[in-house]
C-alpha positions in Angstrom: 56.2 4.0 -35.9 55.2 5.5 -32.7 56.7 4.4 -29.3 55.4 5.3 -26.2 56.2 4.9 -22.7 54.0 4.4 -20.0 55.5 5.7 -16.5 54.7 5.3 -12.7 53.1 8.6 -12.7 50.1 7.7 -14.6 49.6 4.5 -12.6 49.8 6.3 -9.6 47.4 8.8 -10.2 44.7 6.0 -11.3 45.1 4.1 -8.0 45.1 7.6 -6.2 41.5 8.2 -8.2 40.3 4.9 -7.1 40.7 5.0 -3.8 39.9 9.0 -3.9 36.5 7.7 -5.2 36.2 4.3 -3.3 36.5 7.1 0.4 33.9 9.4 -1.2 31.3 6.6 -1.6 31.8 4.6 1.6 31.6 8.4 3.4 28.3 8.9 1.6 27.0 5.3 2.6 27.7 6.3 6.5 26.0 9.5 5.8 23.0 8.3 4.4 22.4 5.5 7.0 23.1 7.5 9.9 20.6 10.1 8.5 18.0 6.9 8.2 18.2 5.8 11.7 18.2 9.5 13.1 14.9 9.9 11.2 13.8 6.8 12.0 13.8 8.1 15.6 11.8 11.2 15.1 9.6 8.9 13.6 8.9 6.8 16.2 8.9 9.8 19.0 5.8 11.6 17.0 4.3 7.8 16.9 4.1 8.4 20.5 3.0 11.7 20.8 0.2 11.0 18.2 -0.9 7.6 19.8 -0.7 9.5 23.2 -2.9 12.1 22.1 -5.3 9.6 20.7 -5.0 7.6 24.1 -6.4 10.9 25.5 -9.2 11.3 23.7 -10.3 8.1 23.5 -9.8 5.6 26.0 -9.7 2.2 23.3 -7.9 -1.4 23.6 -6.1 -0.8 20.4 -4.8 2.4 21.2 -3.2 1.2 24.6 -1.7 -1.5 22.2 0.1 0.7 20.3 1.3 2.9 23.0 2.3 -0.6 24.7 4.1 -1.6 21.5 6.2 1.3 20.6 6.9 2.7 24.3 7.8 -1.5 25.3 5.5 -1.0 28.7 2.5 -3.3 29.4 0.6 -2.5 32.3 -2.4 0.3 31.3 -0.7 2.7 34.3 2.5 2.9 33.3 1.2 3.4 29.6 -0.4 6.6 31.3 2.2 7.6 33.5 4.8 7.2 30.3 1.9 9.3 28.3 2.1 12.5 30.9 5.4 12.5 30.1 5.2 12.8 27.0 2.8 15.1 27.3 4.8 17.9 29.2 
């Protein structure tokens, strides 16, 4: 007959593992969503830059509508105005 003998090492090494691993993947999940929202940014700056080129070269309702959407301006001038800027 075999006795054995569990001690407080062994549970404290599994509960040290756990949370070891439980900090890992909640570090990871920051890192992945702040790396989504950063890219979503560049995104939506070279939306602008393309729809501002576009806007350049031709002069369309649709295209203002995008600038208007993305850049959150309504009137036509400042959609220009906001486009030179860009532009620089």
């Amino acid at each position: 007959m075999k006795f054995e003998l569990k001690t407080e090492n062994e549970n404290f090494s599994k509960s040290l593992s756990h949370i070891f691993r439980n900090v890992s993947v909640l570090a990871l999940i920051i890192i992945l969503c702040d790396v989504s929202l950063k890219l979503g940014n560049i995104l939506k700056i070279y939306q602008i830059d393309y729809n501002c080129t576009l806007l350049s070269v031709e002069k369309s309702k649709s295209n203002f509508k995008k600038v208007s959407k993305l850049s959150n301006l309504n009137s036509k001038q400042k959609i220009w105005d906001f486009c030179r800027e860009v532009g620089k």
